[in-house]
NUDO-420761 format. One record per residue (C-alpha): y, z, x. Coordinates in steps of 0.2 Angstrom, whole numbers, padded with zeros to 4 digits, always signed. Each point is the difference from the previous one (the first is absolute). Layout:
residues N
YZX;...
//
This chain:
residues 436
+0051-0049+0050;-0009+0016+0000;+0005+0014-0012;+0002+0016+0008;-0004+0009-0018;-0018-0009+0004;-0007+0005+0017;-0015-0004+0005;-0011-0006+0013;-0015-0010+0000;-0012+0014+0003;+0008+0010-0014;-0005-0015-0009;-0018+0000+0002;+0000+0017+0000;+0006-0002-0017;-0017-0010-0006;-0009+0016+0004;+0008+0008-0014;+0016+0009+0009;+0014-0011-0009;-0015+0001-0015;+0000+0018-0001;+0002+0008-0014;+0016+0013-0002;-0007+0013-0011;+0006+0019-0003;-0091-0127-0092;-0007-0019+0000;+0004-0016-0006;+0009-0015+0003;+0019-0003+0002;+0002+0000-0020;-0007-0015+0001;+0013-0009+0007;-0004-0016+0011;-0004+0002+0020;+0016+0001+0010;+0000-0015+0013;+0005+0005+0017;+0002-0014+0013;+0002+0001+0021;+0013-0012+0002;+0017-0001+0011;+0015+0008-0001;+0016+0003+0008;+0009+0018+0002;+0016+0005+0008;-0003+0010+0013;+0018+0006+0006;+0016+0001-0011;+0006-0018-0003;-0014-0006+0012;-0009-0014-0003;-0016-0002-0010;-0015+0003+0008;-0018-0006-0003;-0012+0010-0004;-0017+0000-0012;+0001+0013-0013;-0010+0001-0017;+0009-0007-0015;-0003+0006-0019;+0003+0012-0013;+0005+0017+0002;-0019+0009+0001;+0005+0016-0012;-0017+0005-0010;-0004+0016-0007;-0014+0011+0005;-0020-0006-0005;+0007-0018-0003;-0010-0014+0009;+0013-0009+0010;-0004-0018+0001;+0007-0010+0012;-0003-0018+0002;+0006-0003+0020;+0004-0018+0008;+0001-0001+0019;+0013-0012+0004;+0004+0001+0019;-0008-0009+0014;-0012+0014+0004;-0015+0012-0008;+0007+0015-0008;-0008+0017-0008;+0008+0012-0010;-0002+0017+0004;+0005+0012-0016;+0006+0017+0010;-0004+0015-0009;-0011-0006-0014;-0016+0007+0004;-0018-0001-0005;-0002-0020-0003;-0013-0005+0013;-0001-0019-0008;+0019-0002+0004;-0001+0007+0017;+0008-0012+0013;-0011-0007+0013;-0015+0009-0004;-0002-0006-0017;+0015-0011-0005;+0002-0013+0015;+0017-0010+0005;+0005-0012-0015;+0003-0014+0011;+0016-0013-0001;+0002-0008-0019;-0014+0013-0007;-0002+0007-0014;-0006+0018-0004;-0001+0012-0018;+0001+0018+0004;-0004+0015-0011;+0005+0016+0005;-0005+0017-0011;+0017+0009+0002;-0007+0018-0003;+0012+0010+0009;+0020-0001-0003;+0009-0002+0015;+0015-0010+0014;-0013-0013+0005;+0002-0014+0014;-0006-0019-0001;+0001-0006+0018;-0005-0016+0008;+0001+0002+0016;-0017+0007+0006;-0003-0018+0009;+0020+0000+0002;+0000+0002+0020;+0005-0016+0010;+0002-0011-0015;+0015-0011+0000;+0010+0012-0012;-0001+0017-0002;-0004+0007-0020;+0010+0008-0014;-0010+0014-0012;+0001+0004-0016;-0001+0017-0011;-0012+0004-0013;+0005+0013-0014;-0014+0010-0010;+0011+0011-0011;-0010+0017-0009;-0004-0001-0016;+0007+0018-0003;+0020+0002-0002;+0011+0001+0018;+0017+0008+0000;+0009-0012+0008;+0014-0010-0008;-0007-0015+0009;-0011-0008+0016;+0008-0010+0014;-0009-0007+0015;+0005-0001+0019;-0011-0010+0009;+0004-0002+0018;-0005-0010+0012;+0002-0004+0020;+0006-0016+0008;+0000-0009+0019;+0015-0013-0002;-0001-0012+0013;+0019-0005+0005;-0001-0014-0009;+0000+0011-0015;-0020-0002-0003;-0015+0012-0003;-0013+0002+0013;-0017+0006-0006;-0009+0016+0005;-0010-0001+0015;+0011-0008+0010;+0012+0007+0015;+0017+0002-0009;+0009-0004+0015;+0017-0004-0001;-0001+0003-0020;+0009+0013-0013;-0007+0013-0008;+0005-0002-0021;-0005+0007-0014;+0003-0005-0018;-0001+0008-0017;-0009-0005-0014;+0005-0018+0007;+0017+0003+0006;+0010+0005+0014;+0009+0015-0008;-0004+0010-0018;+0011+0009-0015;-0007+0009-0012;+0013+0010-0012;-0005+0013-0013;+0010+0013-0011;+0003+0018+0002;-0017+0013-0005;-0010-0021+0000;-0020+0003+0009;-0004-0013+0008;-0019-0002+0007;+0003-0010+0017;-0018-0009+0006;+0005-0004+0018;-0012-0009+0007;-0002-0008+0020;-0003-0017+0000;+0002+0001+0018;-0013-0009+0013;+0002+0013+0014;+0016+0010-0002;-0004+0018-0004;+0017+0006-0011;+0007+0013-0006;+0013-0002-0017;+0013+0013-0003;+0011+0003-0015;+0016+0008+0006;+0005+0017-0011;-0014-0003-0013;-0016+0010-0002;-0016-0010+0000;-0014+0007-0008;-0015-0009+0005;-0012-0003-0016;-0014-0012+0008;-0006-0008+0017;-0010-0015+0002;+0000+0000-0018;-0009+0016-0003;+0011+0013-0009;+0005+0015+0014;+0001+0019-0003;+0023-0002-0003;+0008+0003+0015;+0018-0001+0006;+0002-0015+0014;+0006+0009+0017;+0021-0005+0000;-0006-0013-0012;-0010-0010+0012;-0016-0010-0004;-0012-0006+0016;-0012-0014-0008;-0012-0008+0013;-0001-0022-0002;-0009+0001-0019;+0006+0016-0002;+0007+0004-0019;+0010+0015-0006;+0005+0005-0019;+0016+0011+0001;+0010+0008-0014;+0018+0002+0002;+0014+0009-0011;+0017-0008+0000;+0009+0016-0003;+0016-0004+0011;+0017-0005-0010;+0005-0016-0005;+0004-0012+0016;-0012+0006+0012;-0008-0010+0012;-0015+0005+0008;-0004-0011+0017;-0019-0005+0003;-0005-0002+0017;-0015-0007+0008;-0007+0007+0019;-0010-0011+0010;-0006+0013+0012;+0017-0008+0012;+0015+0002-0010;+0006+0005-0020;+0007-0015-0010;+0008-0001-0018;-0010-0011-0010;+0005+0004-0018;+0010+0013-0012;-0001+0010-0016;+0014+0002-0009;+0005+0011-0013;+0009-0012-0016;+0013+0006-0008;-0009-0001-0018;-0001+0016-0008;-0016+0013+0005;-0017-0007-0005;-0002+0020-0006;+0010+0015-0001;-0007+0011+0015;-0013-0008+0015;-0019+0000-0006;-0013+0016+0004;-0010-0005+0018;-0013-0015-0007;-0019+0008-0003;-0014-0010+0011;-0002-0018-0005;-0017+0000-0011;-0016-0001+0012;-0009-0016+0003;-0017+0012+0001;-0004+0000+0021;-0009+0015+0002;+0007+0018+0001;-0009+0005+0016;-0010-0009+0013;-0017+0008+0006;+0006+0002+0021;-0014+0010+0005;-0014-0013-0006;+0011-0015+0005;-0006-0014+0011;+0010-0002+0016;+0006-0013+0008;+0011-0005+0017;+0010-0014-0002;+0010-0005+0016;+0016-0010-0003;+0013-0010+0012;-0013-0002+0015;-0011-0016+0006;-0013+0000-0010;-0013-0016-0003;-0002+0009-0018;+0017-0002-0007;+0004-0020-0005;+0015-0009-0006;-0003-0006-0018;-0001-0016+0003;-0016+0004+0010;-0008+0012-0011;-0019-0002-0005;-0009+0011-0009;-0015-0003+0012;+0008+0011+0011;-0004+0019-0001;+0008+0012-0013;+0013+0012+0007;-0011+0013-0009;-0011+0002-0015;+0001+0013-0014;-0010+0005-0015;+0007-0001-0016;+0007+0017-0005;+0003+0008+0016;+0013+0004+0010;+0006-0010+0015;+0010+0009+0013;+0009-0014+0012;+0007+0007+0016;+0011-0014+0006;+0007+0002+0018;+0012-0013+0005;-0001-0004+0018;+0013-0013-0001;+0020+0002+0011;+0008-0001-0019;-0004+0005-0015;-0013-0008-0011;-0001+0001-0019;-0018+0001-0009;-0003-0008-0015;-0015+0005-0011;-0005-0015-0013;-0009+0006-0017;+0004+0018-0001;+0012+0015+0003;+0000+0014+0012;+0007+0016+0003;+0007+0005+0017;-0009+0014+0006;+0009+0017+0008;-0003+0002+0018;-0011+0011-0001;-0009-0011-0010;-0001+0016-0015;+0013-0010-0012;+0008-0013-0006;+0017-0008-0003;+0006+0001-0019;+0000-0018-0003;-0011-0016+0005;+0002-0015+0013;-0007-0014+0001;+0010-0008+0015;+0006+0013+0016;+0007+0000+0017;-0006+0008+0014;+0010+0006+0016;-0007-0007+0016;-0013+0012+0009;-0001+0008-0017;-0016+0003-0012;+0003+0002-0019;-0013+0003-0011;-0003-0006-0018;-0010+0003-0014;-0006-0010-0014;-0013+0002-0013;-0012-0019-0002;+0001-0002-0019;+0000-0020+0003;-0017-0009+0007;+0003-0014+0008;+0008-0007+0016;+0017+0002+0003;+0012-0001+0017;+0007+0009+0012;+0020-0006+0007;+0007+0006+0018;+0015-0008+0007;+0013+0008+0011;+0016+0002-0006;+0007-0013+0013;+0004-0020-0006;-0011-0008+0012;-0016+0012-0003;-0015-0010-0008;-0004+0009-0017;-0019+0003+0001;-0012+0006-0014;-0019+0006+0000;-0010+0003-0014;-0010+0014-0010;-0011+0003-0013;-0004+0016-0015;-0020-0005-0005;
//
């Protein structure tokens, strides 16, 4: 049922991506403590997907929690144990050309085995997905977070996840995979594995909320009913604090968000979180205030910035190398993963050091979401004389519209480009570029 404290229509939505439901309302190195690699494995599962529905099969990726601490050396030993090949592709984690999927690190195929090592230099709310060759398989793919807390002191009384994703159920109750006409299916969406979420917390309690979007194609937006949410951090890269507009947060597919909130209400209160799909508003969780005694006598001053993970200050525009990058249309450039060779020619080329400006138009009927594989960007102004206070490594773009983004090339190497519209059956597609 759609809430009427929530309204909002898809192109509200979208519009959202491009920083409107984002705008701000002003006035170390070494390994895990040498602990043993953690062992993740591709392999079935089953998830409800409606209340009291039955199980569903799904592939998902089954270990420890991955919590580490900024400059550790993750080291994750990965076991692919579904029918098909499958790649993991490390959102947000920037800067490791050797790890980069399909231009370095190719499909692990069924019963492989892989060791990875991944240089963790920035803290963050990072993504582990599977599903970059997830399109018309036989079952769609579950993803997993990965946690980089800062070495410096955060004042939050403690950290909880939200990871949500999307779901086609078929009427038999099963889950189609992407790529596919939905049909006569049913849009779902789960939370951190289930079908609704409760969080409680006591009165003058901070709580750092890392939402992240799971989704394959859904562009949602997450709103916290009566609570102000201080946004801390975007595609795990800290953010200039800013309050939430009505407490709502857009996140793109990929798209992670590190809020702060302040339980400051009485004893008793519940708080509804709602999810929008572009369509309609939904509860899918609440916070409630316990009835323990207050954590802390009065609410905590507004939370400083979150310690910086050293992107650069300013970006050189006026010496930047300029590029035009169409999305959404027919083109023989853009492939689906599963046909990607790197024989094929870059999207562009950059020199180390410099500044690449991407103008990306998107000529598709919906709106397509861009994703930018080895290093952040900003979202320039649109008179292309600024920048948005916070960086993106994932965005959507309206259709007809052209955004463009900003990124300095730290990281040689060659890394991918993502498009896909924001529609079930559109194909994902990826190109490729390169910083020499």
């Amino acid at each position: 049922m759609a809430s009427p404290k929530f309204p909002l229509n898809r192109r509200e939505l979208m519009t959202g991506l491009g920083a409107a439901a984002l705008a701000p309302i002003w006035p170390v190195s070494g390994t895990a403590q040498g602990r043993p690699p953690l062992t993740l494995q591709a392999t079935p599962e089953t998830l409800a997907l409606r209340p009291g529905g039955a199980a569903a099969p799904v592939w998902s990726l089954q270990g420890p929690d991955l919590i580490f601490k900024r400059g550790e050396t993750a080291q994750i030993a990965f076991a692919n144990e579904l029918p098909v090949p499958v790649v993991l592709n490390w959102r947000g984690i920037d800067g490791i050309p050797a790890d980069a999927p399909l231009t370095a690190r190719s499909a692990l195929a069924s019963g492989g085995k892989a060791t990875l090592q991944l240089p963790l230099r920035h803290a963050g709310t990072f993504l582990c997905d599977s599903g970059l060759l997830g399109d018309l398989q036989a079952l769609p793919t579950r993803a997993r977070p990965l946690i980089v807390r800062e070495t410096e002191p955060v004042a939050v009384g403690r950290d909880e996840v939200l990871l949500i994703e999307d779901w086609q159920a078929r009427p038999d109750g099963t889950a189609m995979p992407p790529g596919i006409d939905p049909k006569d299916t049913v849009s779902l969406h789960t939370i951190n594995g289930r079908t609704s979420f409760e969080l409680s917390g006591q009165t003058n309690e901070r709580i750092r909320l890392r939402i992240i979007s799971g989704c394959q194609r859904s562009v949602i937006a997450v709103k916290l009913e009566g609570l102000d949410v201080r946004v801390m951090a975007i595609d795990s890269q800290p953010s200039e604090p800013f309050l939430a507009r009505n407490g709502a947060l857009v996140l793109a597919p990929g798209g992670r968000v590190d809020a702060f909130i302040d339980l400051t209400a009485p004893a008793g209160t519940t708080n509804a979180i709602l999810l929008h799909d572009g369509k309609e508003a939904r509860p899918i969780g609440k916070l409630i205030v316990s009835s323990e005694p207050p954590v802390r006598a009065a609410p905590l001053p507004p939370a400083p910035p979150l310690p910086s993970n050293g992107l650069p200050e300013r970006l050189d525009l006026k010496g930047a190398t300029r590029i035009d990058v169409v999305l959404g249309g027919p083109s023989a450039d853009w492939v689906t993963p599963a046909n990607f060779v790197l024989s094929a020619p870059p999207a562009f080329r950059a020199r180390k050091g410099r500044t690449v400006v991407l103008a990306l138009t998107n000529r598709a009927a919906v709106a397509t979401v861009f994703h930018l594989h080895g290093h952040h960007f900003r979202l320039l102004d649109r008179l292309d004389d600024g920048w948005k206070p916070f960086w993106l490594d994932t965005l959507a773009i309206e259709p007809g519209q052209t955004q463009r983004i900003a990124f300095a090339a730290e990281h040689a190497g060659r890394w991918l480009v993502e498009s896909v519209a924001a529609d079930w059956a559109a194909p994902r597609l990826v190109r490729w570029y390169a910083v020499e």
